[in-house]
C-alpha positions, -999 to 999 in steps of 0.1 A, spaced: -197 -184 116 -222 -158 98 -212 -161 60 -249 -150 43 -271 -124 31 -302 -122 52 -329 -90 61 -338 -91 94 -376 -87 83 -377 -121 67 -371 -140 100 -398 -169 101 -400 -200 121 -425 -224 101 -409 -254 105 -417 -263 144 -456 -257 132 -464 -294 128 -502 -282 118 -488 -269 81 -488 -294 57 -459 -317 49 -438 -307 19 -438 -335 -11 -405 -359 -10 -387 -363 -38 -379 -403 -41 -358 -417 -68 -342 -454 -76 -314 -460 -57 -301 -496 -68 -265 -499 -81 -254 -460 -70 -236 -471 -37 -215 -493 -57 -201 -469 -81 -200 -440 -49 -177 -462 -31 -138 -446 -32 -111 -467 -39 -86 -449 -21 -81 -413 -18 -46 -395 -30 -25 -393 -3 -39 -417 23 -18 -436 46 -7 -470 37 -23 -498 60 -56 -473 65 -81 -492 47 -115 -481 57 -150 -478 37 -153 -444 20 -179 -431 -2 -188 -400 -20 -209 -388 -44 -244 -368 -51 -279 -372 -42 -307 -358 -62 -334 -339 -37 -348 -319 -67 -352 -337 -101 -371 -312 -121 -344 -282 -110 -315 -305 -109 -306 -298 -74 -279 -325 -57 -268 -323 -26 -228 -342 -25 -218 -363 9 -191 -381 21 -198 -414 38 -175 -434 62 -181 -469 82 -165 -470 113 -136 -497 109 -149 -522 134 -185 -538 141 -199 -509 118 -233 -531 118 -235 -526 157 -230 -490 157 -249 -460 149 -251 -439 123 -247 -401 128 -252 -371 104 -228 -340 108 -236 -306 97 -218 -277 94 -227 -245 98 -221 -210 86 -249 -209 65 -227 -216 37 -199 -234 50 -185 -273 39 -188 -301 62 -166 -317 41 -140 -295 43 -144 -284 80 -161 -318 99 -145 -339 76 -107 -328 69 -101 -306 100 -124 -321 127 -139 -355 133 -127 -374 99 -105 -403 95 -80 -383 78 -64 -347 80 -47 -329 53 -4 -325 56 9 -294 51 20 -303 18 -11 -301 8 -11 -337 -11 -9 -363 16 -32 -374 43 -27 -386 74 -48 -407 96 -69 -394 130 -67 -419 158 -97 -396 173 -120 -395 147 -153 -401 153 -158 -433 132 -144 -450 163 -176 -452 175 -197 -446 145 -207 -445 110 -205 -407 96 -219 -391 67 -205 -352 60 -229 -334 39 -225 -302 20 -255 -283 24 -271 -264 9 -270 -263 -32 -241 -240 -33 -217 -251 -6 -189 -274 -16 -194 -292 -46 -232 -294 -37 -251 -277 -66 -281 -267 -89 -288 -265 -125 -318 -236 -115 -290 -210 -111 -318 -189 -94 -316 -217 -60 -287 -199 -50 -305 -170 -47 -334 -185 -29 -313 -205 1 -328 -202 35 -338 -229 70 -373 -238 55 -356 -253 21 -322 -268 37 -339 -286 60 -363 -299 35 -336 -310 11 -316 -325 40 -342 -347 50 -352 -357 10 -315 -366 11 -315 -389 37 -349 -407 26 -329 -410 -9 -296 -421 6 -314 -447 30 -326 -461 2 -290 -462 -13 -278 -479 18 -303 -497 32 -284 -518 56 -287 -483 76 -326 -481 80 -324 -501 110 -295 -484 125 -299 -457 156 -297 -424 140 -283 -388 155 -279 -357 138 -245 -334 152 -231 -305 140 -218 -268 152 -224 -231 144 -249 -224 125 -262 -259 125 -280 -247 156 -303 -236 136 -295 -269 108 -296 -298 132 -328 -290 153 -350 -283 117 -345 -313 105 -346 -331 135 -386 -314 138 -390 -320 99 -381 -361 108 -404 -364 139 -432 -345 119 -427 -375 87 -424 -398 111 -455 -397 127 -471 -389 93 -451 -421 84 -464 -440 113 -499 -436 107 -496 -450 75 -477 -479 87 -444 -471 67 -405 -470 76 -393 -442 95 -359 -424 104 -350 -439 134 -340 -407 152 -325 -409 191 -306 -376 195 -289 -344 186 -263 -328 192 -254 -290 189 -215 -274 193 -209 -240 197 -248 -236 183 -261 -203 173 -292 -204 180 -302 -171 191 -286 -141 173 -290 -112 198 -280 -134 230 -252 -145 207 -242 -112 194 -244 -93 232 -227 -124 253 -202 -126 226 -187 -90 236 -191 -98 267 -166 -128 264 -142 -113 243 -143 -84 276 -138 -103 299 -109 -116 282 -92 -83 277 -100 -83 241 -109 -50 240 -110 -22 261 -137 -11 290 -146 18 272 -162 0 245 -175 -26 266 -194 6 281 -208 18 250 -220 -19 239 -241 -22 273 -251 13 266 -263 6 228 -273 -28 227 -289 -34 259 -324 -52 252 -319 -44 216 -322 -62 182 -282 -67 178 -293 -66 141 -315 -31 136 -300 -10 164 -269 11 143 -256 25 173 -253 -13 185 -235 -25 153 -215 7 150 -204 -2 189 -194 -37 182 -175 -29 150 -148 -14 174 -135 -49 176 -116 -71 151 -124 -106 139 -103 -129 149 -96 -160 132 -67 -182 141 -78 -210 117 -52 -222 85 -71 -239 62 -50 -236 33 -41 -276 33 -78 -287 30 -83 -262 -1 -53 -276 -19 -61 -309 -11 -96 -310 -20 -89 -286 -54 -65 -316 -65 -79 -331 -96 -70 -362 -85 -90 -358 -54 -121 -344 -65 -124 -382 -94 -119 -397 -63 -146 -385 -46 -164 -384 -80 -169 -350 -73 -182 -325 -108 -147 -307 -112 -153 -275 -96 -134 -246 -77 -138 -260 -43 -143 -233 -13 -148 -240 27 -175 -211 27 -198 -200 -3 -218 -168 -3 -249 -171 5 -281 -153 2 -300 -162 24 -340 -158 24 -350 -167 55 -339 -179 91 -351 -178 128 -340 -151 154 -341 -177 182 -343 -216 179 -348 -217 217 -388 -226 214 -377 -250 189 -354 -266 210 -373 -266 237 -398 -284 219 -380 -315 204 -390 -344 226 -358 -361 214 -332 -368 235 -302 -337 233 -270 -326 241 -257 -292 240 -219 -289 237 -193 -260 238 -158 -252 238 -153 -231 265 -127 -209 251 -143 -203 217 -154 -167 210 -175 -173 181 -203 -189 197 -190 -184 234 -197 -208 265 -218 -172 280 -242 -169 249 -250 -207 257 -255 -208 289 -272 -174 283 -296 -193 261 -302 -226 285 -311 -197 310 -339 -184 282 -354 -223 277 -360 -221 320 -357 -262 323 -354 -282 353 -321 -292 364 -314 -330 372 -280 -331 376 -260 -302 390 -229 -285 372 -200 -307 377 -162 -314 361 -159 -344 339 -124 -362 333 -102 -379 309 -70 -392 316 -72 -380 353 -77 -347 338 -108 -323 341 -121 -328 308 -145 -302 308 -179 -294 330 -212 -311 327 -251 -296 338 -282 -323 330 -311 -304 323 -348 -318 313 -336 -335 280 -304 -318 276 -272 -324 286 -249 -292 284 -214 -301 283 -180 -275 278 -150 -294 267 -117 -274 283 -98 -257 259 -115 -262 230 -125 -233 204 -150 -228 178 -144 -266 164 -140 -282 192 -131 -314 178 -101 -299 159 -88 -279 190 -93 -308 219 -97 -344 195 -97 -367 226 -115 -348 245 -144 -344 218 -141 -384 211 -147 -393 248 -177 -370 250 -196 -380 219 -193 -417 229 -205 -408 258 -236 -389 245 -240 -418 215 -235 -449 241 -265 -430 264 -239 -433 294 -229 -404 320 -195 -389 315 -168 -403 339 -182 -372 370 -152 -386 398 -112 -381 396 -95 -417 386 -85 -427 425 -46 -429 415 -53 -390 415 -49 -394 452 
């Protein structure tokens, strides 16, 4: 979901160069804020649902007043056993509190009154403890008081404040040093979760030599990633063809225009591809009421703001392809896509696993859930590339079970269930 400003000239990729020098951490005192970030309740929630919530703001920039806001929640049981996990959504510009949190993987979803909550019995706090963070300055209620950062947004500086914002909120919640850590997200945060993931590793072995914690990092994972824009842009059309979205005429003249083409700087290519209409099926009108409540935003001891799902953005710099990036990270991955989403579609993904040429270890298979084919699975050389059946751009909002069983799988380390339940016979 492209919501941003960007030239195609300012494309850069000088965060996977580990031999540039660090970039200084901002670190400031931490004692006593979890306490008064904890929520009471929120408005609306369902009686009996009594879970720990937080919410509030971390500082990542003290002399420009830049604070990134999050929105914390323990898994209900054994929350000291299980891992902690990061989501990020994309755009660039777009809320994960609005999107991961309210209409994906939260404990709650918004009614269509636009007041009341109620709860989701496959959230991903089931099997771990989530923090939603609205990144960057800009998005959300995340903000600045150097009105020029929201001119000057780009991959180099949200990764950097991401990680400064988990150094500072580990120190808030301690307890959580210790704890297996994963970053996840979708979109855009193909480019979002594998930067930071690079921008840990690097501190951490910077961290290392000097004998000092680190964030203990196992995994990532990516839905519906855009990670490369013109494999993105071409196999999108190509999608959308081949399910009679458009006609075979046009489908002629984008092979014609954009074959082996920057998607971006070719104007017979964009003229081409304007021929068909954005589709977006999504209603998010509940979540904007809800979190534009007064009410709502003192719980979440939010600054009273007009709250938005996607800010402009403009947007300085970003990466054509993450695929070297990606290819790089020695962590271990998983790569996961709805197969019917046409945003990011299941071809521009597989299009790009093609690109990073890996080994495969285990071949293309179905996976199932309740004697149902849940979705198909490939193992690559440290990446796991798994479609979930049915699901669309957010996967977790279109197919909920589905989307629980896989990330406990990928969060657990264990294979997906590969053979039909025998009462199938």
């Amino acid at each position: 979901m492209m919501r941003s400003k960007w030239s195609p000239a300012a494309h850069q990729d000088g965060l996977s160069n580990s031999s540039k020098e660090l970039p200084a951490v901002y670190v400031a005192p931490q004692h006593g804020l979890k306490d008064l970030d904890k929520i009471d309740r929120l408005p609306g929630q369902p009686e009996g649902q009594s879970i720990n919530q937080y919410a509030g703001y971390v500082t990542v920039d003290d002399q420009k007043g830049r604070a990134l806001f999050y929105y914390f929640v323990e898994s209900p049981e054994d929350e000291a056993k299980k891992p902690l996990v990061l989501w990020l959504n994309g755009g660039p510009g777009c809320s994960s509190l609005g999107y991961g949190a309210m209409e994906e993987l939260g404990p709650f979803r918004v009614n269509s009154d636009g007041e009341t909550l109620r709860g989701n019995d496959h959230s991903w706090i089931n099997v771990a403890n989530i923090i939603f963070l609205e990144s960057p300055a800009g998005v959300g209620f995340s903000y600045s008081n150097t009105t020029s950062d929201y001119r000057s947004n780009g991959d180099r500086r949200t990764a950097e404040d991401s990680y400064t914002f988990l150094v500072n909120w580990l120190e808030r919640f301690q307890e959580y040093k210790s704890h297996d850590f994963f970053i996840t997200g979708e979109s855009y945060g193909g480019h979002y979760v594998p930067q930071l993931a690079s921008l840990i590793l690097r501190n951490n072995m910077k961290k290392k030599k000097k004998k000092e914690s680190i964030i203990n990092l196992k995994g990532i994972a990516i839905g519906n990633a855009y990670i490369d824009q013109n494999i993105n842009e071409i196999d999108k059309y190509e999608f959308l063809w081949a399910h009679a979205m458009y006609s075979d005429d046009t489908h002629k003249l984008i092979q014609k225009q954009c074959n082996g083409s920057d998607t971006s700087s070719s104007r017979g290519c964009q003229d081409a591809m304007l021929q068909n209409e954005d589709f977006d099926p999504c209603d998010e009108d509940y979540v904007r009421s809800y979190l534009n409540d007064e009410k709502v935003q003192n719980a979440l001891h939010a600054i009273p703001t007009g709250w938005v799902h996607c800010s402009a953005m403009v947007w300085t710099d970003t990466t054509v392809s993450m695929l070297a990036m990606i290819k790089k990270l020695s962590t271990r991955g998983l790569r996961v896509c709805g197969d019917i989403d046409a945003v990011v579609p299941v071809t521009s993904t597989k299009a790009s696993l093609n690109m990073l040429d890996l080994p495969i270890r285990r071949a293309w298979l179905p996976w199932y859930i309740d004697h149902e084919v849940g979705g198909y699975v490939v193992e690559y050389k440290g990446i796991t590339f798994v479609t979930v059946r049915g699901a669309g751009h957010e996967v977790p909002s279109y197919q909920p079970e589905r989307s629980l069983a896989m990330i406990t799988a990928f969060l657990q380390g264990t294979s997906l269930t590969l053979k039909k339940d025998k009462r199938m016979f």
